[in-house]
C-alpha positions as CSV (number, residue, x, y, z in Angstrom):
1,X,79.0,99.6,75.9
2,X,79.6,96.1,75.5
3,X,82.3,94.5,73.8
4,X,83.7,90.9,72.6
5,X,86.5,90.9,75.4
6,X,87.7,87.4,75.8
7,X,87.8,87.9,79.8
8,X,84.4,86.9,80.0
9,X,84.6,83.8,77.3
10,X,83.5,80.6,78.7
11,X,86.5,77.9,78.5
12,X,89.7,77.1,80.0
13,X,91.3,79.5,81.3
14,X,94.8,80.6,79.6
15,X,97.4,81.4,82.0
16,X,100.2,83.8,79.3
17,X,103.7,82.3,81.1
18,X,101.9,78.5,80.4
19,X,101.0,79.7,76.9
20,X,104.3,80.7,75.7
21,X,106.4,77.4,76.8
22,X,105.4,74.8,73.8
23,X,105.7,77.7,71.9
24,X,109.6,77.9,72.7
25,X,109.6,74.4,72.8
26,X,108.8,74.2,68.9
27,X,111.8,77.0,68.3
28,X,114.9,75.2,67.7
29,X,118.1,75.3,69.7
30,X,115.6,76.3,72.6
31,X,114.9,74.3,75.7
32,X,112.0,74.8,77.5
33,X,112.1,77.0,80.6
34,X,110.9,74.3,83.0
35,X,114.4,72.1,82.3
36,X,117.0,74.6,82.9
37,X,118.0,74.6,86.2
38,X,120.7,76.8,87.7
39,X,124.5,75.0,88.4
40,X,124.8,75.8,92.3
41,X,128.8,75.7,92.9
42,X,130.0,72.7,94.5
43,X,130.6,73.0,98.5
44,X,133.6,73.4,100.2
45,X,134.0,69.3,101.9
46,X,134.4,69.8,105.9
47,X,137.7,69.3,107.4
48,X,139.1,66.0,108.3
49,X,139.0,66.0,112.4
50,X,141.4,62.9,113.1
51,X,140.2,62.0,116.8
52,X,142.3,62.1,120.1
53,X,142.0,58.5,120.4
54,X,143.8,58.0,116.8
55,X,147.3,57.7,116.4
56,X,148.6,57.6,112.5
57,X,152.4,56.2,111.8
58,X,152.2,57.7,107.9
59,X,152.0,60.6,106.1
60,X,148.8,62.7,105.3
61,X,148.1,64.4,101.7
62,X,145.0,66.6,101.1
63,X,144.0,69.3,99.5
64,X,141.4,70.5,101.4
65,X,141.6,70.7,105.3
66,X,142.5,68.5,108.0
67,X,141.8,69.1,112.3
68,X,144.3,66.8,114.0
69,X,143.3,65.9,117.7
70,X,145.2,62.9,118.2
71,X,148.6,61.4,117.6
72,X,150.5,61.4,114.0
73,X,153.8,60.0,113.7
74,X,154.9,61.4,109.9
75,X,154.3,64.4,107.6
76,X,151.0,66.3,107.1
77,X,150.0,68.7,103.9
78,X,147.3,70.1,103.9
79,X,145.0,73.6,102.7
80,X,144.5,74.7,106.5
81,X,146.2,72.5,109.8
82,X,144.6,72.6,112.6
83,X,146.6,71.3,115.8
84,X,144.6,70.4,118.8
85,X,145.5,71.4,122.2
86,X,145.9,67.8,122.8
87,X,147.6,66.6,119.8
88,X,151.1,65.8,119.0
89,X,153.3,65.7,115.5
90,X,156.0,64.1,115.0
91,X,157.0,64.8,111.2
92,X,156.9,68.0,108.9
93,X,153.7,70.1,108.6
94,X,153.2,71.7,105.4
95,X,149.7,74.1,104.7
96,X,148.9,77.7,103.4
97,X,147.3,78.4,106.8
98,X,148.6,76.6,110.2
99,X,147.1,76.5,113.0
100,X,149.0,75.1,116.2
101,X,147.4,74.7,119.3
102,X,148.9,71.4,120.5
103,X,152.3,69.8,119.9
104,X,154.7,69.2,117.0
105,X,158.2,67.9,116.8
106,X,159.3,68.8,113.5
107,X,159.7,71.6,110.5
108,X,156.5,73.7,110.1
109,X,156.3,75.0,106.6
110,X,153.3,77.6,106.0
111,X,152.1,80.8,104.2
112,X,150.3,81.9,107.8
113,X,151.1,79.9,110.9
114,X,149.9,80.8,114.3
115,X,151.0,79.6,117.5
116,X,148.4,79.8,120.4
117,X,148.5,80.1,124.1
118,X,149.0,76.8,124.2
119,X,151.4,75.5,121.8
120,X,154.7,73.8,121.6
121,X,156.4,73.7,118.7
122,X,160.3,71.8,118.7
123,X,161.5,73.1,115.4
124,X,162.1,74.8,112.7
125,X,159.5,77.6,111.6
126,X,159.5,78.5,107.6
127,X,156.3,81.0,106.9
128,X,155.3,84.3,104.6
129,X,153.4,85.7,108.1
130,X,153.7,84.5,111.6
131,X,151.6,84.8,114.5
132,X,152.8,83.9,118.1
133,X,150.9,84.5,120.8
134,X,152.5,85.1,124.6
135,X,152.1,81.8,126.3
136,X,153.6,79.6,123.1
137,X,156.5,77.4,123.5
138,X,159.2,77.1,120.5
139,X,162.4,76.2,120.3
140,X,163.8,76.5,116.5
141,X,164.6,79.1,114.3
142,X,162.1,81.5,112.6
143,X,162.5,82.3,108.7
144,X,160.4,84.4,106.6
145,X,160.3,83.3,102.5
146,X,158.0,84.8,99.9
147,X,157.3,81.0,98.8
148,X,157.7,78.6,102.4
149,X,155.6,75.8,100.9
150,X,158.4,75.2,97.7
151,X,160.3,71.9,98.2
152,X,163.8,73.5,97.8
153,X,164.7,72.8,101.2
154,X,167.1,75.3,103.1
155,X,167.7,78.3,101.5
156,X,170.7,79.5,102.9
157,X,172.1,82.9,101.0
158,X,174.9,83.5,103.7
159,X,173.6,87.6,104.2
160,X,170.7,89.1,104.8
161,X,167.5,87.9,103.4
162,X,166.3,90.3,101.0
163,X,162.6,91.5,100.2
164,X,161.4,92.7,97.1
């Protein structure tokens, strides 16, 4: 009817996930349980937003992403591009993703580039998928390459372009 049950034991009171950490303390090679903290991935920075009341003479480099609203007089490259409706390029605009809502004066090299309502683009167009949406101004020629954002320049085979 009664038995030695340590439940009813007078003492401190011995929580069993307390109990076992100095025990894998004392093990070696182990680390205690309260020092190993999980390794979140680093975050994504936020884009660049150049303001509409800058105006840059120079050229941009980034790897990450970059909103232009103001006034850049050189070339841009960049992961994504955005254009503001009120900003203007004038110099080459290299990214995997393009977005142009504003102005630029100048070769546009990317693996997606879309042109919005309100966009006017004076030049060239180089891209793996195009978007051009009825409103957009452009005056250049349009060419589809596999790799647009290689350095080789104009690629001009003289035929057909050829997809594989």
């Amino acid at each position: 009817m009664f038995s030695k049950s340590r439940i009813n034991e007078p003492g401190p009171a011995k929580d069993p996930e307390t109990s076992k950490a100095p025990e894998a303390a004392k093990k070696p090679g182990s680390m205690p349980a309260m020092d190993a903290k999980p390794v979140a991935p680093k975050a994504k920075p936020p884009a660049s937003v150049l303001s509409s009341d800058l105006t840059i003479t120079g050229n941009l480099k980034t790897t990450g992403d970059i909103q232009v609203e103001g006034t850049v007089e050189g070339d841009i490259r960049a992961h994504l591009l955005t254009i503001g409706e009120n900003a203007t390029i004038r110099g080459e605009c290299v990214a995997d993703d393009v977005v142009i809502n504003g102005r630029i004066v100048g070769r546009v090299r990317g693996l997606k580039v879309r042109l919005t309502s309100t966009a006017k683009v004076e030049g060239d167009i180089i891209h793996k998928t195009i978007a051009i949406e009825s409103g957009a101004h452009f005056e250049g020629s349009v060419q589809r390459q596999d790799d647009p954002l290689s350095t080789g320049g104009n690629r001009k085979t003289g035929g057909a372009p050829t997809e594989g």
